[in-house]
Structures are given as C-alpha cells and as structure tokens.
ZANU-998441 format. One record per atom (N, C-alpha, C, O, CB): x, y, z; residue in three letters; atom name. Coordinates in Angstrom, 1 decimal. Glycine has a CB too. Example, Ala and Ser with C-alpha at 12.3 -4.5 7.8 and 13.67 -1.06 7.14 Angstrom:
2
+--------+--------+--------+-----+------+
!      x !      y !      z ! res ! atom !
+--------+--------+--------+-----+------+
!   13.2 !   -5.7 !    7.8 ! ala !    N !
!   12.3 !   -4.5 !    7.8 ! ala !   CA !
!   13.2 !   -3.3 !    7.8 ! ala !    C !
!   14.2 !   -3.3 !    8.5 ! ala !    O !
!   11.3 !   -4.5 !    9.0 ! ala !   CB !
!   12.8 !   -2.2 !    7.1 ! ser !    N !
!   13.7 !   -1.1 !    7.1 ! ser !   CA !
!   12.9 !    0.0 !    7.9 ! ser !    C !
!   13.4 !    1.1 !    8.0 ! ser !    O !
!   14.1 !   -0.6 !    5.7 ! ser !   CB !
+--------+--------+--------+-----+------+
END
This chain:
81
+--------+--------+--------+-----+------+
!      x !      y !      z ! res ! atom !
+--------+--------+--------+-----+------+
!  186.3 !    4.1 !   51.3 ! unk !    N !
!  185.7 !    2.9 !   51.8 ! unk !   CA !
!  184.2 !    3.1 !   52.0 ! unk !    C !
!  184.1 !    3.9 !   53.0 ! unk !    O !
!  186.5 !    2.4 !   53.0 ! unk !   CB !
!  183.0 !    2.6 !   51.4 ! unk !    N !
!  181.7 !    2.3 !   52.0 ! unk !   CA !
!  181.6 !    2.1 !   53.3 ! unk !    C !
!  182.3 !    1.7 !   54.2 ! unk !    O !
!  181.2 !    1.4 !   51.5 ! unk !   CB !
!  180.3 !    2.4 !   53.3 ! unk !    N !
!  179.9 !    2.6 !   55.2 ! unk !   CA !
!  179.8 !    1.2 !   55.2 ! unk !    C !
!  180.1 !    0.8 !   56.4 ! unk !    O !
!  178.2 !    3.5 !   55.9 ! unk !   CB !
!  179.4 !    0.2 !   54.4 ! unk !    N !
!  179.1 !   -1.2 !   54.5 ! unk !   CA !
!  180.4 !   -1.8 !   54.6 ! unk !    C !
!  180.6 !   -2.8 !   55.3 ! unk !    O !
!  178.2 !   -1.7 !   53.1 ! unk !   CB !
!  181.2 !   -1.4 !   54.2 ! unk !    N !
!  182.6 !   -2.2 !   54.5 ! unk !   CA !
!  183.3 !   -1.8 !   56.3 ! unk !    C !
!  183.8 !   -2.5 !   57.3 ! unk !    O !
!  184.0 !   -1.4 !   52.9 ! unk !   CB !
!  183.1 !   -0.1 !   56.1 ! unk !    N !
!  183.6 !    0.2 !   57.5 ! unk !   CA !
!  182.5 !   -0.6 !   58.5 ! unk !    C !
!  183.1 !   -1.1 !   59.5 ! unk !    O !
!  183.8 !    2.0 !   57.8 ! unk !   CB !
!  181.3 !   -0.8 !   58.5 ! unk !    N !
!  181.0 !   -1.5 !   59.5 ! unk !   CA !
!  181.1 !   -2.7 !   59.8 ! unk !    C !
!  181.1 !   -3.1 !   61.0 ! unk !    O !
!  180.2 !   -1.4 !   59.7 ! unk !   CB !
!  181.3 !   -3.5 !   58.7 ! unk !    N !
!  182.1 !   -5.0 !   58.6 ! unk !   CA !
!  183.1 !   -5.2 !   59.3 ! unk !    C !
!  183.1 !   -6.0 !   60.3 ! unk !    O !
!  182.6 !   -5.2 !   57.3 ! unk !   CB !
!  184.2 !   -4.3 !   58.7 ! unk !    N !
!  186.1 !   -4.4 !   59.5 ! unk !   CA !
!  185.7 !   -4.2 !   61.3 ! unk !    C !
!  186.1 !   -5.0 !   62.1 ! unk !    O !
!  187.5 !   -2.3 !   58.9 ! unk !   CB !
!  184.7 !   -3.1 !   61.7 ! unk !    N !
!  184.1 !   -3.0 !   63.0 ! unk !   CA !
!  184.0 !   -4.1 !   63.8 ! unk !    C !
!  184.8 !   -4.3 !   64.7 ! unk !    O !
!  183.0 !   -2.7 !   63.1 ! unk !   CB !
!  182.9 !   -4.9 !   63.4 ! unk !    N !
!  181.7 !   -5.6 !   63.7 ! unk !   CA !
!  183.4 !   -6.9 !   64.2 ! unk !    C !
!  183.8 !   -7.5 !   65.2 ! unk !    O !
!  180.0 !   -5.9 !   62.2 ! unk !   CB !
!  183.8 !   -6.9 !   63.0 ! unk !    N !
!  184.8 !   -8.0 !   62.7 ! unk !   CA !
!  186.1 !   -7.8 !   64.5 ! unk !    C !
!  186.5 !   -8.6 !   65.3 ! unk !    O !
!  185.9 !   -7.4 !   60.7 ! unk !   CB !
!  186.1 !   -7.0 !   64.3 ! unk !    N !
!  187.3 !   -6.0 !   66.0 ! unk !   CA !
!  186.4 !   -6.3 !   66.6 ! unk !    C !
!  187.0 !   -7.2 !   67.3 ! unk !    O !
!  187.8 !   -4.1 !   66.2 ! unk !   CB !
!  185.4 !   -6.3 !   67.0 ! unk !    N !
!  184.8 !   -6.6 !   68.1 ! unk !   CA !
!  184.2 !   -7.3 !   68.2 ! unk !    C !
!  183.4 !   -7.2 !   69.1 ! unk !    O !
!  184.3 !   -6.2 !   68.5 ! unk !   CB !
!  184.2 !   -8.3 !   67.4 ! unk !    N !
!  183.9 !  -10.3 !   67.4 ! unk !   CA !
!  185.6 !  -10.9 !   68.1 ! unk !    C !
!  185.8 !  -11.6 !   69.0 ! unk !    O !
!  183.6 !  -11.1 !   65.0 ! unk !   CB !
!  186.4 !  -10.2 !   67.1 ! unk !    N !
!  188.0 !  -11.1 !   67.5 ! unk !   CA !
!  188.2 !  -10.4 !   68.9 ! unk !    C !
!  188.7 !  -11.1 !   69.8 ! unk !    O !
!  189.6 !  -10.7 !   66.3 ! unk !   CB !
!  187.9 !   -9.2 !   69.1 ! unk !    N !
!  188.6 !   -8.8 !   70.5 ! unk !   CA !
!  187.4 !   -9.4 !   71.6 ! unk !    C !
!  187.7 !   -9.7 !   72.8 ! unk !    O !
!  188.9 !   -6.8 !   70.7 ! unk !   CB !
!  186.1 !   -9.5 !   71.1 ! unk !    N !
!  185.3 !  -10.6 !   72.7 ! unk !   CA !
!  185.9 !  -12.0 !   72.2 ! unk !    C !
!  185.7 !  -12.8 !   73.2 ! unk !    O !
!  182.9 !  -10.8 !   72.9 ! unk !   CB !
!  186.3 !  -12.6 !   71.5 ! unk !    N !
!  186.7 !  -14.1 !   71.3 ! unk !   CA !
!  188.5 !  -14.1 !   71.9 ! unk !    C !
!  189.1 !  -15.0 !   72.5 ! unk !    O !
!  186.5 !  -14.5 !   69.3 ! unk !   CB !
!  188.9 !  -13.2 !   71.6 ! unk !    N !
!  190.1 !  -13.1 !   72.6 ! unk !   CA !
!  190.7 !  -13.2 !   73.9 ! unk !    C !
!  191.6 !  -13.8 !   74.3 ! unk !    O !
!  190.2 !  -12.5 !   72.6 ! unk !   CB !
!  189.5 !  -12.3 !   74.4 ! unk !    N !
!  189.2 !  -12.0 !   75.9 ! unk !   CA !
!  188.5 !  -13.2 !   76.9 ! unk !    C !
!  188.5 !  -13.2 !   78.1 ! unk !    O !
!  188.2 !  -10.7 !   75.9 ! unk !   CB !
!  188.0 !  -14.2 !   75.9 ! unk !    N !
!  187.3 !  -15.5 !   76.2 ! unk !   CA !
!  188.0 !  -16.5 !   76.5 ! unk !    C !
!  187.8 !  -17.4 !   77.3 ! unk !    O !
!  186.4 !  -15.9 !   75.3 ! unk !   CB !
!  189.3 !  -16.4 !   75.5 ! unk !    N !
!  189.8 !  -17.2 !   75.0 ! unk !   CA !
!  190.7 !  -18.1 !   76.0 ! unk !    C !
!  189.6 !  -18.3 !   76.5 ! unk !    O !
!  190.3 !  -16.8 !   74.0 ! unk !   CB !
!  191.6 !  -18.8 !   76.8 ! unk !    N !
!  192.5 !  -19.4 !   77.2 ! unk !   CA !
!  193.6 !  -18.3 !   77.9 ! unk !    C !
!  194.0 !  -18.3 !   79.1 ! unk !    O !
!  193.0 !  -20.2 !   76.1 ! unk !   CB !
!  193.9 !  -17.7 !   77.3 ! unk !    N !
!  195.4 !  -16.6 !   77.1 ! unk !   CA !
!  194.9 !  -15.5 !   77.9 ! unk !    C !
!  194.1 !  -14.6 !   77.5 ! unk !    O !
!  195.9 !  -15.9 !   75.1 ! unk !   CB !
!  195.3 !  -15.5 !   79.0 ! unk !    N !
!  195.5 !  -14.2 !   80.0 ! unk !   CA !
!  194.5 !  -14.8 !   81.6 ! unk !    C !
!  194.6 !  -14.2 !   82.6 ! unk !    O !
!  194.7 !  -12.4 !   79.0 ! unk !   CB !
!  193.8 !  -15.9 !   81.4 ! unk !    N !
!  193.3 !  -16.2 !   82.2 ! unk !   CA !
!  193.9 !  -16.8 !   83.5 ! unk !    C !
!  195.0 !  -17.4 !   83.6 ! unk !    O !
!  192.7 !  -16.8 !   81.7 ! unk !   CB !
!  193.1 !  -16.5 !   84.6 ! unk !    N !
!  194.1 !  -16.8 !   86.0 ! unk !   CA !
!  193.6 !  -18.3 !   86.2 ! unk !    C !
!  192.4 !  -18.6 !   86.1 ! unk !    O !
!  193.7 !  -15.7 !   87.7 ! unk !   CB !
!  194.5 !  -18.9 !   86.5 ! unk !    N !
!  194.3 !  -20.3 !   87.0 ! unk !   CA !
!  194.0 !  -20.4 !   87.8 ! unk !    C !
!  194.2 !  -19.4 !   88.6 ! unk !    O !
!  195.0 !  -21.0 !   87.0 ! unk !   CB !
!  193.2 !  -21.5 !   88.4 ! unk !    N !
!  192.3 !  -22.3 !   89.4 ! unk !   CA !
!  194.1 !  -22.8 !   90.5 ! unk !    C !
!  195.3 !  -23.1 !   90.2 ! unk !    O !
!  190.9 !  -24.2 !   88.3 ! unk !   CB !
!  193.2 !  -22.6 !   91.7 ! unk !    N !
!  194.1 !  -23.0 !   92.7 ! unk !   CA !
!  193.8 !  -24.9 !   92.3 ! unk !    C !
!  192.6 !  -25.4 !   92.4 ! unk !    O !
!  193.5 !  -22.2 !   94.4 ! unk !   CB !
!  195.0 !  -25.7 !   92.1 ! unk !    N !
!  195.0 !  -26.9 !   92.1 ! unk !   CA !
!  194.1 !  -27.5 !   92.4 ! unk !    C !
!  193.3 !  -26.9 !   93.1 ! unk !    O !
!  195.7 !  -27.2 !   92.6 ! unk !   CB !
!  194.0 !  -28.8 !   92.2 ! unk !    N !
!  192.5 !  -30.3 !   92.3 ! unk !   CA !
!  193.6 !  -31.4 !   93.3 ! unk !    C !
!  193.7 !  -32.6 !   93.1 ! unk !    O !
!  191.8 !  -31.5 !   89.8 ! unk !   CB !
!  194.3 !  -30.9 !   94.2 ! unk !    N !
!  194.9 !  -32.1 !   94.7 ! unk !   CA !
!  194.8 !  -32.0 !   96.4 ! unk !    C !
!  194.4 !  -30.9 !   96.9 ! unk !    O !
!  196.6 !  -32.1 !   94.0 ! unk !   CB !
!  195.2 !  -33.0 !   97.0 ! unk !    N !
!  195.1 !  -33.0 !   98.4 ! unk !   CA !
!  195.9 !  -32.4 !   99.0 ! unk !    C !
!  195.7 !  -32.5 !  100.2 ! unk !    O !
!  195.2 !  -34.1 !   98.8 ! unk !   CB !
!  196.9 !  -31.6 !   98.8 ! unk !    N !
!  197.8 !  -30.6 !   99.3 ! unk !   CA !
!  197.2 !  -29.4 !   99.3 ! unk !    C !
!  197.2 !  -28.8 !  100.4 ! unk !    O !
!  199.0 !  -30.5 !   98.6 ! unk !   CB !
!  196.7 !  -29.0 !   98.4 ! unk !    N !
!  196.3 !  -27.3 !   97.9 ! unk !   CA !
!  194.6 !  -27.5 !   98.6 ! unk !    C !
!  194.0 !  -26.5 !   98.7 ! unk !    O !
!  196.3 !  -26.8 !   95.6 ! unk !   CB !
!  193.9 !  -28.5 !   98.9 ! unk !    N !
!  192.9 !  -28.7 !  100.0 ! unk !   CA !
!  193.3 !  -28.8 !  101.1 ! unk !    C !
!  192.4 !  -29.1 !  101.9 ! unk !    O !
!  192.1 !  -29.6 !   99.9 ! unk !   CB !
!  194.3 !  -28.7 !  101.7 ! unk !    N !
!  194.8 !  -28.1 !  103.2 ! unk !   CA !
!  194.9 !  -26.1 !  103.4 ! unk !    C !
!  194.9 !  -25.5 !  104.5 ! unk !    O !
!  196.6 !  -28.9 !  103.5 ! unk !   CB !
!  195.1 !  -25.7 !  102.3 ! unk !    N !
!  195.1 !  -24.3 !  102.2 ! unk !   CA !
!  194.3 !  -23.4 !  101.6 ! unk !    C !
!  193.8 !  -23.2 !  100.5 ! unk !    O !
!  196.0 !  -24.0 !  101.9 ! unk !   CB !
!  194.2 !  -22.9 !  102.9 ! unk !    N !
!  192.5 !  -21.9 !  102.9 ! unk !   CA !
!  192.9 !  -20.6 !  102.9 ! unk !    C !
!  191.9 !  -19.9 !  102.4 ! unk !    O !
!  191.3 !  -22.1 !  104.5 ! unk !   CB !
!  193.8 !  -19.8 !  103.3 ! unk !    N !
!  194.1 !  -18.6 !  103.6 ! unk !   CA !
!  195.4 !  -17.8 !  102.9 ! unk !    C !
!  196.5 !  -18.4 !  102.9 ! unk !    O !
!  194.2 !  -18.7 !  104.8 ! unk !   CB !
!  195.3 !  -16.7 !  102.3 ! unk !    N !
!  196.6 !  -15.8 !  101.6 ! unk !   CA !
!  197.7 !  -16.3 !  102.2 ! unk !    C !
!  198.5 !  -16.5 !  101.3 ! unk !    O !
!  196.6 !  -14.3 !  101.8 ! unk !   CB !
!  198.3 !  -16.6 !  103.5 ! unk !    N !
!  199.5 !  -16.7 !  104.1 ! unk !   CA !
!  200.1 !  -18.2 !  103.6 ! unk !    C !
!  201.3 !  -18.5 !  103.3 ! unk !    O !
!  199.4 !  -16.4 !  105.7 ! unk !   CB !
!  198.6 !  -19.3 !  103.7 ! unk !    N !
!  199.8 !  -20.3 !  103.4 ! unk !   CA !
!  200.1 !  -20.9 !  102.2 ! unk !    C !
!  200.8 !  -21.9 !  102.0 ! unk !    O !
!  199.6 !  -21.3 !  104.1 ! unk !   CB !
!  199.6 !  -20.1 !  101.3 ! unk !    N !
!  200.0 !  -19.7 !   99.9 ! unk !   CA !
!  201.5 !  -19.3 !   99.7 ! unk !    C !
!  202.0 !  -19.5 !   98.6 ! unk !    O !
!  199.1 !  -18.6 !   99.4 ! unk !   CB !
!  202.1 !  -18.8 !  100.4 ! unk !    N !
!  203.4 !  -18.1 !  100.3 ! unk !   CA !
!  204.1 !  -19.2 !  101.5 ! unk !    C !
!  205.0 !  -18.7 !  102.3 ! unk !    O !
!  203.4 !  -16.1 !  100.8 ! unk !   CB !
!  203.9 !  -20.5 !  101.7 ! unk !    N !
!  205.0 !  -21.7 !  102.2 ! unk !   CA !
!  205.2 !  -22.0 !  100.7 ! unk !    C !
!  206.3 !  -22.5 !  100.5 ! unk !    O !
!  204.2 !  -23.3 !  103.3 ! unk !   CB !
!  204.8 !  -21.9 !  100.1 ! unk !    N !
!  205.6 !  -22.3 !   98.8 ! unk !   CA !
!  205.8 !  -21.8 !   97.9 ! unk !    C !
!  206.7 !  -22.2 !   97.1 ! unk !    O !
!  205.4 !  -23.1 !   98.2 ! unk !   CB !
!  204.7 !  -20.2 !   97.7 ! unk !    N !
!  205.0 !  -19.3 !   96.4 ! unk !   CA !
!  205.6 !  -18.3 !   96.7 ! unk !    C !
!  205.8 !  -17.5 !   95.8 ! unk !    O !
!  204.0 !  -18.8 !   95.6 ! unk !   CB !
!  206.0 !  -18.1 !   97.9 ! unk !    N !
!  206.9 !  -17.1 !   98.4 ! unk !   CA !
!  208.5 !  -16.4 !   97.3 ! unk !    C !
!  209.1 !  -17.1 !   96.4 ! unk !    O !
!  207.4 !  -17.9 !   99.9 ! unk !   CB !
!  208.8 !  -15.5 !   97.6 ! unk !    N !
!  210.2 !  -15.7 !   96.4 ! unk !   CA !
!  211.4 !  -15.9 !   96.8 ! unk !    C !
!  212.3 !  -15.5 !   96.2 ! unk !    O !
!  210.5 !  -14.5 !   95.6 ! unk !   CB !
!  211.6 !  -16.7 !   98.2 ! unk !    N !
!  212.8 !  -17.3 !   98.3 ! unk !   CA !
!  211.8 !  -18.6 !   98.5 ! unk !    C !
!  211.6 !  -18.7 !   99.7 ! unk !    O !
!  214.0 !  -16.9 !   99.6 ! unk !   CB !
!  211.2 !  -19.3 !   97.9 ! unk !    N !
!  210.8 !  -20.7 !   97.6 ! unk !   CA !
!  210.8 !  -21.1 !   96.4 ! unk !    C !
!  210.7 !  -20.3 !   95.5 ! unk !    O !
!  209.8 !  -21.1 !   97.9 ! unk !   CB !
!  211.0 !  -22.8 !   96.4 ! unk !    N !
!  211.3 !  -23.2 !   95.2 ! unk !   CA !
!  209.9 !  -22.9 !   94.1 ! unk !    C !
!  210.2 !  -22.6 !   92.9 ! unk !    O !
!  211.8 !  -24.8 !   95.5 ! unk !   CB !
!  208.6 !  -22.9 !   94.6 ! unk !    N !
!  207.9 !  -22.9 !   93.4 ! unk !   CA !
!  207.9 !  -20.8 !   93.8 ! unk !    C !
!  206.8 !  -20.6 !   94.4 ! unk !    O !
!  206.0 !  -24.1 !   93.4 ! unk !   CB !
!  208.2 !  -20.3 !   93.7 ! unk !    N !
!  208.3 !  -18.9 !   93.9 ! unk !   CA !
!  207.4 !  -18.2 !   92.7 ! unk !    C !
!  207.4 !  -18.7 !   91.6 ! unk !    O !
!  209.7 !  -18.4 !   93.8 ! unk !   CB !
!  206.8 !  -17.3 !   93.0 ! unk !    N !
!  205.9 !  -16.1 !   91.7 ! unk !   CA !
!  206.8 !  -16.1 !   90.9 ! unk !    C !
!  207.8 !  -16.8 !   91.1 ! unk !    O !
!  205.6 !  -14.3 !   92.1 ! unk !   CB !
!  206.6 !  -15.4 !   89.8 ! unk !    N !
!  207.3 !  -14.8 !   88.7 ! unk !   CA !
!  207.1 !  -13.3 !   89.4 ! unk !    C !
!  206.2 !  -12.9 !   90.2 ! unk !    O !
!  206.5 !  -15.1 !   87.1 ! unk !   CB !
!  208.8 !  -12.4 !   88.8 ! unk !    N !
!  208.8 !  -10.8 !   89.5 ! unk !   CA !
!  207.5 !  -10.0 !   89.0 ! unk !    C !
!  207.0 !   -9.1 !   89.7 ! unk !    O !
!  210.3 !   -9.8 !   88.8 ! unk !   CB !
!  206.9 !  -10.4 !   87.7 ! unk !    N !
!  205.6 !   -9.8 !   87.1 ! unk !   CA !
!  204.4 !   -9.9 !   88.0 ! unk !    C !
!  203.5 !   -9.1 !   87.9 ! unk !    O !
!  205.3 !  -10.4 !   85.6 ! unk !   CB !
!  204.2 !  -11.0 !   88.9 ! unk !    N !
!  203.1 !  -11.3 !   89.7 ! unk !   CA !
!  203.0 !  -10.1 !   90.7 ! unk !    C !
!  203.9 !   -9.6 !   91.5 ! unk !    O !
!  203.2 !  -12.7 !   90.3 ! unk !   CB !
!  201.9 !   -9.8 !   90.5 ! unk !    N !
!  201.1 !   -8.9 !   91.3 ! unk !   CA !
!  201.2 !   -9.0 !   92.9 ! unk !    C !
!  202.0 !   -9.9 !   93.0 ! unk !    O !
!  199.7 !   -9.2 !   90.8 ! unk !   CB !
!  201.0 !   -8.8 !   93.7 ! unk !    N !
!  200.8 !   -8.6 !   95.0 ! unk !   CA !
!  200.7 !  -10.0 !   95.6 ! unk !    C !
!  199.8 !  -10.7 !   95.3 ! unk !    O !
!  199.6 !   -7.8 !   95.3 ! unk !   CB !
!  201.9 !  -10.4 !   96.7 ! unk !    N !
!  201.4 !  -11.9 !   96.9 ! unk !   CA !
!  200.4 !  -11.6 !   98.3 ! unk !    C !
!  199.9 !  -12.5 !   98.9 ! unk !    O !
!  202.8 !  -13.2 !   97.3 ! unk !   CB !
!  200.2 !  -10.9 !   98.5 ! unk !    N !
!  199.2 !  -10.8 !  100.0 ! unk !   CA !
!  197.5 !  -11.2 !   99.6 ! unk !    C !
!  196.6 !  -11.6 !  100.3 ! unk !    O !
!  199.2 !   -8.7 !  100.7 ! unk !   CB !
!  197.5 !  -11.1 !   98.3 ! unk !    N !
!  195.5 !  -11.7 !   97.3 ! unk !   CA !
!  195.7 !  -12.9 !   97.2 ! unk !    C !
!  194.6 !  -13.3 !   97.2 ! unk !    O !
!  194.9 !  -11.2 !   95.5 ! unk !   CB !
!  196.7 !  -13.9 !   97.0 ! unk !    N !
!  196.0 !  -14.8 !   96.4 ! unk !   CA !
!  194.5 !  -15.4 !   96.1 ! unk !    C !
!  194.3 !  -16.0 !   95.1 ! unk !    O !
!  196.5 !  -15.3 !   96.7 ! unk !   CB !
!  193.9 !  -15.3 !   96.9 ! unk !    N !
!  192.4 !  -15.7 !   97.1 ! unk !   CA !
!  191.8 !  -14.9 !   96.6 ! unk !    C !
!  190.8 !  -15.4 !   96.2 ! unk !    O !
!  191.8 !  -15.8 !   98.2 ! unk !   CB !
!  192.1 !  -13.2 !   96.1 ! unk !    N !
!  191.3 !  -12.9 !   95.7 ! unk !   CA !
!  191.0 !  -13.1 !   93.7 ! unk !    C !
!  190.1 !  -12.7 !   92.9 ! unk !    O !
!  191.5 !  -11.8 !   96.4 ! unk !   CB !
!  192.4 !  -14.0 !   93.3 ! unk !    N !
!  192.1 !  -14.0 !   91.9 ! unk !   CA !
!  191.8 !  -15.2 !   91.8 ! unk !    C !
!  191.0 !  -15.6 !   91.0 ! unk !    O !
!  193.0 !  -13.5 !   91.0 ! unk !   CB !
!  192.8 !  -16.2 !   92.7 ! unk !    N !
!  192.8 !  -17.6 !   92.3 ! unk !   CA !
!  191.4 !  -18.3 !   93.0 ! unk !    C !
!  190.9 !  -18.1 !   94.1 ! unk !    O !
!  194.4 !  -18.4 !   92.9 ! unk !   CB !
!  191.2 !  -19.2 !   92.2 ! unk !    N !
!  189.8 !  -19.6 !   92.8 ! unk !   CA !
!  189.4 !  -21.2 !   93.0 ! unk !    C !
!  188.8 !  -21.5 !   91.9 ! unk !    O !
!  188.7 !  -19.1 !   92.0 ! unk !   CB !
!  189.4 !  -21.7 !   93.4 ! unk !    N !
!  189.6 !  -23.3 !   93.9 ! unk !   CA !
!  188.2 !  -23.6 !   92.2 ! unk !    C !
!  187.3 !  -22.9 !   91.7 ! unk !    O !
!  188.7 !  -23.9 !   96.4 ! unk !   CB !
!  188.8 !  -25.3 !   91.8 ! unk !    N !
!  188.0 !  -25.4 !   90.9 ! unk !   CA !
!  186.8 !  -26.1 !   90.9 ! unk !    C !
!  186.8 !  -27.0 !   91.8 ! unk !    O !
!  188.6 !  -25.9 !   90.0 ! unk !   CB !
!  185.7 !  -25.9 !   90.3 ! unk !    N !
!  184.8 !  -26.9 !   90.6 ! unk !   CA !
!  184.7 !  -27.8 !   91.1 ! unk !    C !
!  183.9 !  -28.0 !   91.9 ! unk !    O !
!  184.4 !  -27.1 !   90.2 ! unk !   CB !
!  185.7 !  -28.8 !   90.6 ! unk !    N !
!  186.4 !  -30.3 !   91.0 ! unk !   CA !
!  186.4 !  -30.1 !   92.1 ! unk !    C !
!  185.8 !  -30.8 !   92.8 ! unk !    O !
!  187.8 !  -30.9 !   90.5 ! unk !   CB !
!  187.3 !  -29.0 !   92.6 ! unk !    N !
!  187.8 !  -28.6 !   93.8 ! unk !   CA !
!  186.7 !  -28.5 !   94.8 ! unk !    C !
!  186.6 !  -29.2 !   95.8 ! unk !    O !
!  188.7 !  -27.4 !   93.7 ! unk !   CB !
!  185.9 !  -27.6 !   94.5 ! unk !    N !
!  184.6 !  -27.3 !   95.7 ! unk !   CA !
!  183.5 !  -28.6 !   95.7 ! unk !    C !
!  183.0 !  -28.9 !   96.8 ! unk !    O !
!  183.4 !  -25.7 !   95.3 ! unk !   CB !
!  183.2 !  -29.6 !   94.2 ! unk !    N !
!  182.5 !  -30.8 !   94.7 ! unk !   CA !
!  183.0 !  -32.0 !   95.1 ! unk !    C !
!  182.7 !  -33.1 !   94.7 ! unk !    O !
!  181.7 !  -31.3 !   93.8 ! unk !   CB !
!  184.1 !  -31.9 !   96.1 ! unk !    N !
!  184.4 !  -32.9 !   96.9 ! unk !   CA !
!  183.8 !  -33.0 !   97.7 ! unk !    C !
!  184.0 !  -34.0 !   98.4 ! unk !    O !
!  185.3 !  -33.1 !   97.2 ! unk !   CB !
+--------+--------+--------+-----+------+
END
C-alpha cells in the first residue's frame, strides 16, 4: 500500500472517530425542561424517583447514583427561565 493511501485510510479514522464522538450516541442527557425537575437542585432528590426501588429507577449499568449533578446538566431552556 502507498504512503498516500495509508495516510488517507488514517486521516479517514480520525475524521469518523471525532464525528462519532460528536455525534448523538453516548451522550448524557440534560436534566428535563419541565416544572417538576425545576424544584430539584441537589443529588438526593434525584433518587425520589431514580432511586432503584422506584418506578422511573436507573438502569443496573448506571454509574453511581450519589453524582447526578455531576454529569446531568439542566438545559439551556432550563437555566433561561
């Protein structure tokens, strides 16, 4: 294979893998735009309803419920009220 081709296939992996990483798919979602989820400000009262004996409960794969705040992040919508 030419060096012109191997840096092509490259250049190409690391166009698809930053367009990936950008993309939709793996991203953490915004804490809700509604008048309920603007009453809660703090990690604990996140777990009155995502707790895992509650009905909207984590998935077993979710990470640590004691952060929420630290990934989920109110949405813009959310902070220009």
């Amino acid at each position: 294979m030419k060096n012109s081709n191997k840096v092509f296939v490259l250049l190409s992996a690391a166009i698809g893998i930053m367009l990936f990483l950008r993309s939709e798919v793996g991203k953490i979602p915004n804490i809700p735009n509604d008048d309920f989820h603007k009453m809660l400000w703090t990690n604990a009262s996140c777990g009155e309803c995502h707790a895992s004996n509650k009905q909207n409960a984590l998935k077993d794969t979710h990470p640590s419920e004691e952060q929420c705040l630290s990934c989920h992040k109110m949405s813009d919508a959310f902070l220009g009220d």
